[in-house]
C-alpha positions as CSV (number, residue, x, y, z in Angstrom):
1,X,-23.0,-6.8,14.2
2,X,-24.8,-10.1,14.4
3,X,-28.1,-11.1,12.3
4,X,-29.0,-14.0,14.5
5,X,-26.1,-16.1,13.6
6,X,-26.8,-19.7,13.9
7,X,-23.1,-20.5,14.9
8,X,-22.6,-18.7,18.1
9,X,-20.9,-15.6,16.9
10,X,-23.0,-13.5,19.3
11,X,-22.3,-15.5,22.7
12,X,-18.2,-15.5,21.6
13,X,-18.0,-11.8,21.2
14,X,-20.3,-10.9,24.3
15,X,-18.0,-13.0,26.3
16,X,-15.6,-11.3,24.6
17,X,-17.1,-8.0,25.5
18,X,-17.0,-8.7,29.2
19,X,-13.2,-8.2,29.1
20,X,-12.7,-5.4,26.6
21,X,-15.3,-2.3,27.5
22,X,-14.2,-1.2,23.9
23,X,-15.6,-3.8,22.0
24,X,-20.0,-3.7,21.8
25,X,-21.7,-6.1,19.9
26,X,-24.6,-5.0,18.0
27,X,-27.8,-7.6,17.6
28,X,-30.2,-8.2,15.0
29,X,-33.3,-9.9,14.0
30,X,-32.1,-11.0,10.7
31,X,-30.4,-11.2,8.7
32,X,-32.0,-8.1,7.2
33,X,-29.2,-7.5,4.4
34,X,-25.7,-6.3,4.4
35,X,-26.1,-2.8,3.9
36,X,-29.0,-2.1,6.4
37,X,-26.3,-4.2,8.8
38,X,-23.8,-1.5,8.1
39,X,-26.5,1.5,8.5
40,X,-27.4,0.0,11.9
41,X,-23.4,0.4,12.7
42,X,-23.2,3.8,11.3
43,X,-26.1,5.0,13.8
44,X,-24.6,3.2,16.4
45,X,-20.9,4.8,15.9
46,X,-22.8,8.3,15.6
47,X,-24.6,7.5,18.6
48,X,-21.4,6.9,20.4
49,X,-19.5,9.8,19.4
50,X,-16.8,7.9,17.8
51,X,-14.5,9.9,15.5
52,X,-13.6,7.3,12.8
53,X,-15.0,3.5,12.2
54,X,-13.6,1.0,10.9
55,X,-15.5,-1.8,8.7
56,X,-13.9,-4.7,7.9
57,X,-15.3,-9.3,7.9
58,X,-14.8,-10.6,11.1
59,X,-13.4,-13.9,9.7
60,X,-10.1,-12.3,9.8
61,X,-10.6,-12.2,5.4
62,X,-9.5,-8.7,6.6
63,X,-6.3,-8.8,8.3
64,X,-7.4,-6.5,11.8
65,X,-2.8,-5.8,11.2
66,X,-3.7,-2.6,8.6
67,X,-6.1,-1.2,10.9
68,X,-3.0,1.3,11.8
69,X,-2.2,2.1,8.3
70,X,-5.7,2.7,7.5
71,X,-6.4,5.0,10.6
72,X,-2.7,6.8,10.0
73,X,-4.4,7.4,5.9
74,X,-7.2,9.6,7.8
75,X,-5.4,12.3,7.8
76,X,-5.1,12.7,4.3
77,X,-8.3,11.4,3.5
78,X,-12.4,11.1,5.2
79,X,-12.6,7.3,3.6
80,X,-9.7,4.9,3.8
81,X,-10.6,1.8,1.4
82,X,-8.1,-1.3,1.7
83,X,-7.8,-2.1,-1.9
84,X,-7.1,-5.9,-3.3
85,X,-6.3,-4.1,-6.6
86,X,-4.8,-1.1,-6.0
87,X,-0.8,-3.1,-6.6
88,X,-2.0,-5.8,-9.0
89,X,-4.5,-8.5,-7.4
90,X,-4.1,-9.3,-3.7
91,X,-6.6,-12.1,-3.3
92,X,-5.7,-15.5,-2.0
93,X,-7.7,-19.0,-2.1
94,X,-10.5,-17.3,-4.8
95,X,-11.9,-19.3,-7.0
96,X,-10.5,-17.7,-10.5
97,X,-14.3,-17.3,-11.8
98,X,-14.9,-15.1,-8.7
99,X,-11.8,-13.1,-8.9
100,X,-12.9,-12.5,-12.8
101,X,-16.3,-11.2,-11.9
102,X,-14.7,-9.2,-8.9
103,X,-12.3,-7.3,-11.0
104,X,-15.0,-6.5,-14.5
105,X,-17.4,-5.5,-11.6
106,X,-15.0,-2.9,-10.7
107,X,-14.0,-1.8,-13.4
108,X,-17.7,-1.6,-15.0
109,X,-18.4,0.4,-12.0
110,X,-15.1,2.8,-12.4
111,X,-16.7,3.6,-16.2
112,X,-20.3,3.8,-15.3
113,X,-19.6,6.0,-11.7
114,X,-16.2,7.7,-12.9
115,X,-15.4,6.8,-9.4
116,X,-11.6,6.9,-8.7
117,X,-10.9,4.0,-6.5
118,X,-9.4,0.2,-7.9
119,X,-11.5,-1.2,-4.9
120,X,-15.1,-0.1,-5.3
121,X,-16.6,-3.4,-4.0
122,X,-14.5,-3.4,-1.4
123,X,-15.9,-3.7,2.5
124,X,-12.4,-2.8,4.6
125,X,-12.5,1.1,5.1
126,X,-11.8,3.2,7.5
127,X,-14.7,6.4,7.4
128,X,-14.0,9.6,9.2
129,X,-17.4,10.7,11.3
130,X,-17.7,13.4,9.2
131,X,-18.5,11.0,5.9
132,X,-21.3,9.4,8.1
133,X,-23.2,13.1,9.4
134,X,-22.8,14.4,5.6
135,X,-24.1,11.1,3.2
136,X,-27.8,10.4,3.8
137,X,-27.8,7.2,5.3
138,X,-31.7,6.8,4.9
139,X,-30.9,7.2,0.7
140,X,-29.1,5.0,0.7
141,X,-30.8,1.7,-1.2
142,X,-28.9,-1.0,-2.0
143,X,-28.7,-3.6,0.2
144,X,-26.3,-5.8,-1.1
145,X,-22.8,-6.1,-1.9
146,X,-23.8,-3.0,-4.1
147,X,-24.1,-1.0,-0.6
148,X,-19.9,-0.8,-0.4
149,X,-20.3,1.1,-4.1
150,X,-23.5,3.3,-3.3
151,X,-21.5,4.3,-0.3
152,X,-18.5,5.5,-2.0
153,X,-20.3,7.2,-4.8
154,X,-21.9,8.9,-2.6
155,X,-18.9,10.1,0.0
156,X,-17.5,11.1,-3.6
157,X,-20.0,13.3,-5.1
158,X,-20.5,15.2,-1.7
159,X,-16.3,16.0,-1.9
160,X,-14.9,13.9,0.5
161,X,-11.2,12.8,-0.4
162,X,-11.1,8.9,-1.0
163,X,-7.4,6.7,-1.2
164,X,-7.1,3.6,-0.8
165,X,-4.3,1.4,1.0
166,X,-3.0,-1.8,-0.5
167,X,-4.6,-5.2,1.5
168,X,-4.3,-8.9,1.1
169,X,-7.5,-10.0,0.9
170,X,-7.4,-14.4,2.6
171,X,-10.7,-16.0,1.5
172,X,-11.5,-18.0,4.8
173,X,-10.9,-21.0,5.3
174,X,-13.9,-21.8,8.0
175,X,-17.2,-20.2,10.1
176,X,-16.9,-16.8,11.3
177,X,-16.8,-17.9,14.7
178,X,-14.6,-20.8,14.5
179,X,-11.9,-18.2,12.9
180,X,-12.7,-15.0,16.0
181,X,-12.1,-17.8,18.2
182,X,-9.3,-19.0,17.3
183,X,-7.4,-15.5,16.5
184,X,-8.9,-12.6,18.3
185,X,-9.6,-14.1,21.3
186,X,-6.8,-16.0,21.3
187,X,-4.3,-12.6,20.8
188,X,-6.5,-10.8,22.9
189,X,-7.2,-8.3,20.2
């Protein structure tokens, strides 16, 4: 997903998509807001008849390596969230005000929702299609970083079984494209 990207994002992964048929890259006007951006995914996932998507930053904050894990955790569960709290804190290079306001968030949001996940802000999941045909995508209204909560609430209430999977969370260390460059096209990924 790219929402007109002023650093070249788009041109590296439709070069990229030239050689690997299984990757598609998804443009935008934008940007038009992080959770319309994953909506616009969802659609196109549906669309394609895929069976299970994967979200996760494309600055390789999420290492692409528990992909397996989180795809094997499917089949005890319809969402898969890679958790930077679920052992302890698994965050590297945060500021420590950021990391403070990350973990209160979550655990406001575990007392206000009752949700029972560590990670409830977190943006590396793994969603069975099922999740994405049953939760109303149109309802859903924040647009934020507030989407990745709205989104699990949501898969909750409806009955869908949420775990989590411990992550590492790397804050990155440069662009977006500087860091696909460098690693995915590099490993061929």
């Amino acid at each position: 997903m790219d929402d007109n990207s002023p650093d070249g994002t788009a041109e590296v992964v439709r070069q990229y998509t030239k050689q690997n048929p299984n990757v598609s890259l998804l443009e935008r006007n934008g940007p038009r807001g992080l959770g319309l951006a994953y909506i616009d995914g969802f659609h196109h996932a549906l669309a394609g008849g895929y069976d299970l998507v994967i979200m996760m930053d494309a600055d390789l904050s999420h290492d692409p390596d528990r992909i397996p894990a989180m795809i094997e955790a499917t089949a005890q569960a319809n969402l898969v969230i890679g958790s930077r709290y679920l052992q302890g804190v698994n965050v590297i290079n945060w500021q420590l005000s950021r990391l403070i306001i990350s973990i209160l968030a979550n655990k406001y949001t575990r007392l206000v929702t009752g949700l029972p996940v560590n990670d409830c802000t977190s943006g590396f999941k793994c969603l069975r299609r099922s999740v994405l045909e049953d939760v109303p995508l149109e309802r859903i209204s924040s647009t934020g970083y507030s989407f990745q909560i709205e989104l699990h609430y949501r898969a909750w209430k409806r009955g869908f079984q949420l775990i989590e999977i411990p992550i590492i969370f790397y804050e990155r260390k440069g662009g977006g494209v500087e860091s696909v460059k460098r690693n995915y096209l590099r490993d061929g990924f």
